[in-house]
C-alpha positions in Angstrom: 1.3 8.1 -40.1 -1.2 9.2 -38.0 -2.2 6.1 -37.2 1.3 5.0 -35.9 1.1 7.8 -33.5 -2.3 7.1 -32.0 -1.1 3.3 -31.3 2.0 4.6 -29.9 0.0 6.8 -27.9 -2.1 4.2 -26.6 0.6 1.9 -26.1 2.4 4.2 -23.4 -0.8 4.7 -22.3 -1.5 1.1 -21.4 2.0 0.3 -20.3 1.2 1.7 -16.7 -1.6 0.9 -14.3 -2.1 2.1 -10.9 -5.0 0.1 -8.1 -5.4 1.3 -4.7 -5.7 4.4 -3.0 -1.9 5.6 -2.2 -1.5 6.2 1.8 1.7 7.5 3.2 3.9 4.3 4.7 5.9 6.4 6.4 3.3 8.3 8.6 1.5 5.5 10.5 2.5 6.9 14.1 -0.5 7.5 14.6 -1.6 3.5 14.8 -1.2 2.7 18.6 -2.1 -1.4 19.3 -4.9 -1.7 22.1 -6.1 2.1 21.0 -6.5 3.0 18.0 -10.0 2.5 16.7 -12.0 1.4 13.4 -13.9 4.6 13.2 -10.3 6.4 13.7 -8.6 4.6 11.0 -12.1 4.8 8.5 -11.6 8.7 9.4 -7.6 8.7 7.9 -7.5 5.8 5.4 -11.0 5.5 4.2 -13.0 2.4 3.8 -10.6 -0.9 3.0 -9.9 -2.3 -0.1 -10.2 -6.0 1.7 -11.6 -7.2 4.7 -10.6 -10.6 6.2 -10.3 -12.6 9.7 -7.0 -13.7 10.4 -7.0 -16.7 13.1 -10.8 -14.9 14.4 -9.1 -11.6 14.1 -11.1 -9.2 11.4 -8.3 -7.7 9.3 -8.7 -4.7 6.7 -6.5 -4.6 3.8 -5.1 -1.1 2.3 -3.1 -1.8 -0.7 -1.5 0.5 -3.5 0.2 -1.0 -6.8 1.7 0.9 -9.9 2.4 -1.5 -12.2 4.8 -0.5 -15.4 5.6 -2.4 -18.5 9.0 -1.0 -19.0 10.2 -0.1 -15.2 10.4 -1.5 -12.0 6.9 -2.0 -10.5 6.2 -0.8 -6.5 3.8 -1.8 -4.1 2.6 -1.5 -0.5 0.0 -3.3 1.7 -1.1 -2.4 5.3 -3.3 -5.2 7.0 -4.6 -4.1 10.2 -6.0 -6.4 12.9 -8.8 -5.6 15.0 -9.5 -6.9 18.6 -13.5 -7.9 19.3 -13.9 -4.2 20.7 -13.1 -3.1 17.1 -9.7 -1.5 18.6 -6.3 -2.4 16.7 -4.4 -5.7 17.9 -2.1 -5.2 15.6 -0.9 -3.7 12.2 1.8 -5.5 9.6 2.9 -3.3 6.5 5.2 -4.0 3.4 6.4 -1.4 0.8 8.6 -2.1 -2.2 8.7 1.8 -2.8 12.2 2.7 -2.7 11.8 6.6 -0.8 9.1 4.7 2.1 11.6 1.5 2.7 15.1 4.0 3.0 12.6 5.7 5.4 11.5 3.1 7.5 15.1 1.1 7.3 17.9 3.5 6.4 20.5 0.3 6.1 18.3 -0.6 2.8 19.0 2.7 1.0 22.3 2.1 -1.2 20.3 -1.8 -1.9 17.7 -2.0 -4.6 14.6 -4.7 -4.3 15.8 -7.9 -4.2 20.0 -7.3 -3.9 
């Protein structure tokens, strides 16, 4: 019996993973194009999880994923472009969590992912 337990234990255990370090979708105000700078955003977000070029831009990729065997999975990436002066050109971001997308586009809150 004991036994049973511990693999059920380890089971749950195993049936959710998390990669990434979480950032708040929602409170990116702050990122102004033509401004804001690399050491600015190294000072909020921390180092990138990726770094790129994106038609000669350099990008840096934040991403967060929780991944679960037995519920809907979420996710959310911010890519940020930089200009050659190492200020933002631009910024893109993408969230699948359901509290930071009714935030950033109230029409989507009745609508799950994908309906």
């Amino acid at each position: 019996m004991k036994t049973i337990a511990t693999a059920l234990i380890l089971g749950f255990s195993f049936a959710c993973a998390t990669v990434g370090k979480n950032f708040d979708a929602t409170g990116l105000s702050w990122l102004k194009d033509g401004e804001t700078t690399k050491a600015q955003v190294l000072e909020k977000l921390g180092p990138p999880w990726r770094v790129g070029s994106d038609a000669g831009y350099l990008t840096w990729t934040y991403g967060y994923y929780e991944y679960r065997a037995f519920s809907d999975s979420n996710s959310k990436d911010l890519v940020l472009h930089f200009l050659a002066d190492g200020k933002l050109k631009s910024y893109t971001l993408n969230t699948s969590f359901p509290e930071e997308r009714e935030k950033l586009d109230p029409s989507l809150a009745t609508r799950a992912p994908g309906g």
